[in-house]
C-alpha positions in Angstrom: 16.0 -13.0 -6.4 17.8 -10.5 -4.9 16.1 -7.5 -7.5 12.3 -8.5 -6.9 10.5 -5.7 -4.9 7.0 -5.2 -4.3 5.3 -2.3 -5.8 2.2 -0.6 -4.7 -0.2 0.2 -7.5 -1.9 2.9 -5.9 0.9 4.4 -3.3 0.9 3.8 0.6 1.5 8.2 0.3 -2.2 8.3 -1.7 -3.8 6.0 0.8 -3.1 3.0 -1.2 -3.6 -0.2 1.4 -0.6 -2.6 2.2 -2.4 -5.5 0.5 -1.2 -8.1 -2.0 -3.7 -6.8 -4.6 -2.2 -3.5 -4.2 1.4 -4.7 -5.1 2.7 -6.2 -8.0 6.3 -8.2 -8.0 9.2 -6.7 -9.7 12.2 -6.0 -11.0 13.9 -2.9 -9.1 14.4 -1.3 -12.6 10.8 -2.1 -13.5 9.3 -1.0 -9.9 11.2 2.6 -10.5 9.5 2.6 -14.5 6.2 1.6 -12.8 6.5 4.2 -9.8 7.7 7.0 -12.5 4.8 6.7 -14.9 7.1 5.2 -17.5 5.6 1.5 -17.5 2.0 0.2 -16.0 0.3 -2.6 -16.0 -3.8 -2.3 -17.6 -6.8 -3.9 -16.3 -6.9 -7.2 -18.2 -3.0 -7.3 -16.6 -1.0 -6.3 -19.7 2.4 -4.7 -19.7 2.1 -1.2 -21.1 5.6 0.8 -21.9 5.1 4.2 -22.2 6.6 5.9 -25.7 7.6 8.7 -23.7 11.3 6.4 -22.6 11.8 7.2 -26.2 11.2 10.5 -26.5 13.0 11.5 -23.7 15.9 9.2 -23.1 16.2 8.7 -26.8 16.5 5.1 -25.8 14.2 2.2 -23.8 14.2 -0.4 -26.6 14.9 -3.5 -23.9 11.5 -2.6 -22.2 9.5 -2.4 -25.3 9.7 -5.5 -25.9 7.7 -6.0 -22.6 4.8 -3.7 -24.2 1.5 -5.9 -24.5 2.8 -8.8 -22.8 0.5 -10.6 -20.0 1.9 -10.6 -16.8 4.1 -13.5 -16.0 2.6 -14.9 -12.7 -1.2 -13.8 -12.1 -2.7 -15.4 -9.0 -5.3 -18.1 -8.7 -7.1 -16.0 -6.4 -8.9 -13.1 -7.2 -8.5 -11.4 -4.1 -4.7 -11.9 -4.7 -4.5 -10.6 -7.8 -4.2 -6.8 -8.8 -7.0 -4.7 -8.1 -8.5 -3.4 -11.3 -9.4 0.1 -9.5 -5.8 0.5 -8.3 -4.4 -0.6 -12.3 -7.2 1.9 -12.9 -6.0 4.5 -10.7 -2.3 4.2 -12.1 -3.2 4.5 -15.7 -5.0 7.4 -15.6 -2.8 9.2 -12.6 0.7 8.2 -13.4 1.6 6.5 -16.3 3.0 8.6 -19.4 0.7 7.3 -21.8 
């Protein structure tokens, strides 16, 4: 679809690698969420939506219903899917928790 962008986890700018399991699939207003801190994904590859939409947009409510929700696709391969140090990384360095 013509919305679907890959996202780095940990950014190409903070040396993050151009590899598939630094990059998750998705939806261009869920790439800019994930790139602004406002939505991650954890380590056991749940959807986490920060409260902080809320607080300052004094809206977000079709995203929370995304919050705790396993991934929709997660690759066979563990070297294809998302690197728990780079979900790591983006938890504790950019999302809004």
């Amino acid at each position: 679809m013509p919305v679907l962008e890959a996202a780095h986890i940990l950014p190409f700018a903070n040396e993050g690698p151009n590899v598939t399991s630094n990059g998750l699939l998705l939806r261009s207003d869920l790439h800019t969420l994930f790139d602004l801190g406002y939505l991650t994904v954890t380590p056991e590859l749940n959807v986490e939506v920060s409260r902080t939409i809320k607080e300052r947009f004094k809206n977000g409510k079709n995203y929370y219903s995304l919050h705790g929700r396993r991934l929709a696709v997660i690759p066979e391969s563990e070297i294809e899917r998302p690197n728990r140090t780079y979900l790591e990384w983006h938890n504790q360095n950019r999302y809004l928790a």
